[in-house]
LOMI-224856 format. One record per atom (N, C-alpha, C): residue number from 1; residue in one letter; y negated, z negated, x. Coordinates in steps of 0.001 Angstrom, whole numbers. Example, Ala and Ser with C-alpha at 12.3 -4.5 7.8 and 13.67 -1.06 7.14 Angstrom:
2
rodo	firo	Y	Z	X
1	A	5690	-7800	13190
1	A	4500	-7800	12300
1	A	3300	-7800	13200
2	S	2250	-7080	12850
2	S	1060	-7140	13670
2	S	-30	-7870	12900
***
This chain:
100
rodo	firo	Y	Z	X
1	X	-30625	21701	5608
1	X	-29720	21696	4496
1	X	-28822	20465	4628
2	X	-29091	19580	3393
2	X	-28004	18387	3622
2	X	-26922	18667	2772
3	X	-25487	18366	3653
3	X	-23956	18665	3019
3	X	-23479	17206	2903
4	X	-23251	16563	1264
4	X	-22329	14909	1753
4	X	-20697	15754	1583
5	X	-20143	14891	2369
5	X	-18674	14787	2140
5	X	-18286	14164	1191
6	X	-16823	14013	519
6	X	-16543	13527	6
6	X	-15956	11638	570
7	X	-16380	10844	-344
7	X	-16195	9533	944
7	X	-14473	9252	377
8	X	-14462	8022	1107
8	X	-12644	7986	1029
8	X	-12536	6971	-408
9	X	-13543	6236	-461
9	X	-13586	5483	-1770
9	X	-13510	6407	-3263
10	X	-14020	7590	-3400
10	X	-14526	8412	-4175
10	X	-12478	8968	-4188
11	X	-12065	9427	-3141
11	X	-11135	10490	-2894
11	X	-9338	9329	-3454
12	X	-9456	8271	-3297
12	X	-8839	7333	-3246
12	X	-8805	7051	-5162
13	X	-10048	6639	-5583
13	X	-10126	6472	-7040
13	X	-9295	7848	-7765
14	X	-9426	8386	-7191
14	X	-8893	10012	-7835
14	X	-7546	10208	-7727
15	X	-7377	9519	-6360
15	X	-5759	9725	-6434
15	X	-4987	8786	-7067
16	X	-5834	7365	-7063
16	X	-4889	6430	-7861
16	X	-5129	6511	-9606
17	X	-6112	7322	-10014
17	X	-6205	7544	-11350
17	X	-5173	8543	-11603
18	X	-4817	9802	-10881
18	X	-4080	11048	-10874
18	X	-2151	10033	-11019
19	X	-2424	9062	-9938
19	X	-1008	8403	-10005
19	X	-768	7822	-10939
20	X	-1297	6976	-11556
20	X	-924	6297	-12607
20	X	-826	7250	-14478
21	X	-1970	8021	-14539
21	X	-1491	8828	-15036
21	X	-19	9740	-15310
22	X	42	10577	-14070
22	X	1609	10505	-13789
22	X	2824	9931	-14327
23	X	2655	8757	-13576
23	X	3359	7566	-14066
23	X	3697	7344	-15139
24	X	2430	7150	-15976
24	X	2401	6912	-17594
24	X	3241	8248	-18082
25	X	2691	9442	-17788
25	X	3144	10427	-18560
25	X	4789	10462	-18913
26	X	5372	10078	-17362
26	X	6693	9940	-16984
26	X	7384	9004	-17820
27	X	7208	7823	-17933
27	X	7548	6690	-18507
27	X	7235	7222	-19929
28	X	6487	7631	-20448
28	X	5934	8384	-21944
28	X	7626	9238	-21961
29	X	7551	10398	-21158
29	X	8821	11382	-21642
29	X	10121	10422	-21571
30	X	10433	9449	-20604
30	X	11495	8696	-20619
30	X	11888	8284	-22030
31	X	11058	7758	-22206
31	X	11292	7124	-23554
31	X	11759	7376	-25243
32	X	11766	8666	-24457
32	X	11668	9902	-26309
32	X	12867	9627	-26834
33	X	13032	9497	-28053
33	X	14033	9596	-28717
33	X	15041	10458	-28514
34	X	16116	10335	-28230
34	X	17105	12182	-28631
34	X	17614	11966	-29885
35	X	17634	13345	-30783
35	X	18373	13270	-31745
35	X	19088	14386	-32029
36	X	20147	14141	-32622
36	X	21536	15321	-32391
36	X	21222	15843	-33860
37	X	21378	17197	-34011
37	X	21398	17950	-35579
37	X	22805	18029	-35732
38	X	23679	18007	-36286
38	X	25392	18720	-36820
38	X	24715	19763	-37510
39	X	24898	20838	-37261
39	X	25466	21636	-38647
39	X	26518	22616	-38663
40	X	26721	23556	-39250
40	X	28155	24340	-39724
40	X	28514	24858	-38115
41	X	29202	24415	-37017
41	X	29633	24687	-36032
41	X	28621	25010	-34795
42	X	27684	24104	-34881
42	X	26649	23768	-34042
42	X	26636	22764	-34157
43	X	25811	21786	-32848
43	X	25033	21103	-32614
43	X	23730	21107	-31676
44	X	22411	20477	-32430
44	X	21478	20393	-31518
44	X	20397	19188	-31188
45	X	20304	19701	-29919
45	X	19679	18388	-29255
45	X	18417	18567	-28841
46	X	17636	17643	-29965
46	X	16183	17216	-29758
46	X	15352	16344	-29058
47	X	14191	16034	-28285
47	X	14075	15146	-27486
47	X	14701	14233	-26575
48	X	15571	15337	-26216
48	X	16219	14917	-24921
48	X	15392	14790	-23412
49	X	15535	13016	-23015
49	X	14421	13103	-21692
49	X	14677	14354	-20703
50	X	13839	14563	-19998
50	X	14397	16342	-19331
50	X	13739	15135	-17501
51	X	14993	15072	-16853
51	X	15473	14107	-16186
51	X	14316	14934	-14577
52	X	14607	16416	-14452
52	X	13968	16840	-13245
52	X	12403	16937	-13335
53	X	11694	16897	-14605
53	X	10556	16466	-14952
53	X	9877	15173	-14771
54	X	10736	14147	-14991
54	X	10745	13019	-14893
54	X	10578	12985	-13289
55	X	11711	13301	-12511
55	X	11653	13024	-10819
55	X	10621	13334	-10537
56	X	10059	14726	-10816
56	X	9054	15643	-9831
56	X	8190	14587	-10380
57	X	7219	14397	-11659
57	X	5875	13627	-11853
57	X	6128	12159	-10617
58	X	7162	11203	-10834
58	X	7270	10445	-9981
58	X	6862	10831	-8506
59	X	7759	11776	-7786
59	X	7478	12120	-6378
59	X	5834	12569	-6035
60	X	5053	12841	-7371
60	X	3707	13450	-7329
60	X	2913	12183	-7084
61	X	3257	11187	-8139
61	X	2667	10143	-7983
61	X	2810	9392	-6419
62	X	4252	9585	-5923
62	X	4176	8762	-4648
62	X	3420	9563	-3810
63	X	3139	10544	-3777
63	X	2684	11448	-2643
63	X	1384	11003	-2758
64	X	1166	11018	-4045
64	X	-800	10342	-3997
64	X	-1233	8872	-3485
65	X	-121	8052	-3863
65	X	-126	6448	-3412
65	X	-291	6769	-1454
66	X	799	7148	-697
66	X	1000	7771	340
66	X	86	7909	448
67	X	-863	9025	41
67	X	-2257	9615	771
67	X	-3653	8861	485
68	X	-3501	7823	-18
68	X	-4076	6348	-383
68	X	-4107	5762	787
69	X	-3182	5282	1012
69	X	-2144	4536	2442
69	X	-2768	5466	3661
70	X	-2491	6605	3813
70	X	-3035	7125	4910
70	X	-4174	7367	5022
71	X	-5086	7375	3862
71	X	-6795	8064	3892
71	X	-7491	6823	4821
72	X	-6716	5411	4095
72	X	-7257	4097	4553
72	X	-6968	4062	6462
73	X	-6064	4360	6474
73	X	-5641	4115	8128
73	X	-6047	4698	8986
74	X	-6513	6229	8396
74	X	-7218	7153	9352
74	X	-9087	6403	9801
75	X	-8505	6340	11204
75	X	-9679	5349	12320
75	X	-10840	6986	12363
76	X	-10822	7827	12243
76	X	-11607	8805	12181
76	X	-12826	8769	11367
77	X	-12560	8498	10092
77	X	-13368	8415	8598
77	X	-13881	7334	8208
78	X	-14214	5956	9646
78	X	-14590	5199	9416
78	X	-15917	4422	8509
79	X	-16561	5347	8614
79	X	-17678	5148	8453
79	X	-18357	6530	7412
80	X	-18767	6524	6650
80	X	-19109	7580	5794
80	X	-20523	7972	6162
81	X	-20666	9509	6386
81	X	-22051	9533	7029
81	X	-22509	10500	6068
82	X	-24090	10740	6121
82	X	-24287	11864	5514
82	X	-23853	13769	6814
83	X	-24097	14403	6855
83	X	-23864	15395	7327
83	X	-24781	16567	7525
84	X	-25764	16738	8212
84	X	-27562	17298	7851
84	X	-26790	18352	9235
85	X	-27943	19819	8522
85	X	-27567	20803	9645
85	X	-28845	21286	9839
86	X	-29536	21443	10807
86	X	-30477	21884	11223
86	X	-30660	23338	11229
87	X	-31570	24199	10347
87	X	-32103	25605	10483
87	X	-32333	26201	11771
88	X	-32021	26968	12344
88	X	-32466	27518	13581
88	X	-33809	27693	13369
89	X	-35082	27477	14354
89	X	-36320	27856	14421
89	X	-36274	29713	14508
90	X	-36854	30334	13689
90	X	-36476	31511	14197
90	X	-38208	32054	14086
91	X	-38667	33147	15691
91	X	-39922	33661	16069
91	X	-39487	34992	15370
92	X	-41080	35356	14902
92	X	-41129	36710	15110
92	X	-42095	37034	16248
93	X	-42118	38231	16793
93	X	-42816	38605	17488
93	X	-42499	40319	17340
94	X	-43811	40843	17621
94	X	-43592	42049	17849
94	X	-44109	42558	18864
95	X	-42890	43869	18854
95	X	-43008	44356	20352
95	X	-44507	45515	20231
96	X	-44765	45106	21777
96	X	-45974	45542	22083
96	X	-46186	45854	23671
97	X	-46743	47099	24051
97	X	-46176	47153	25859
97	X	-47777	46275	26971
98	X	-48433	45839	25943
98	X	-49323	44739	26764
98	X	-49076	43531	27182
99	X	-49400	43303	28400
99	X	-48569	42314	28776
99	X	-49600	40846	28752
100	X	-48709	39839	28718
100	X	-49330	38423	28147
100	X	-50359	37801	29104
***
């Protein structure tokens, strides 16, 4: 039975597509307009950037850049192999009281 791993090139594209995405999305909500309604002893507020949304996507994105940075440095994963597991040979035999 052959198992591939996932290689670091493959795992890397994913995270820097996942980051920049992010990114974009972030920079997308930054940007929104706010707009204030008046009316008869109210006011309300529309597209207001929502600031802890903004942080968290950022910190998501660095965490993926980060694990970019570290996938590369790890001396372990040098080399991408395939991963093959060998079936046990398995006998039958049946029991029998004559001897061989």
């Amino acid at each position: 039975m052959n198992r591939r791993t996932i290689s670091k090139g493959t795992l890397s594209i994913i995270l820097a597509v996942l980051s920049i995405a992010l990114i974009g999305y972030a920079i997308y909500r930054s940007t929104d307009v706010r707009q204030v309604v008046a009316g008869p002893g109210t006011e309300t507020v529309y597209g207001e950037p929502q600031h802890g949304l903004i942080l968290g996507l950022c910190i998501i994105a660095g965490i993926c850049l980060l694990g970019i940075v570290l996938l590369f440095q790890d001396k372990s994963l040098a080399v991408d192999e395939v991963v093959t597991k060998e079936e046990p040979k398995t006998f039958t035999r049946t029991a029998s009281n004559y001897p061989r």
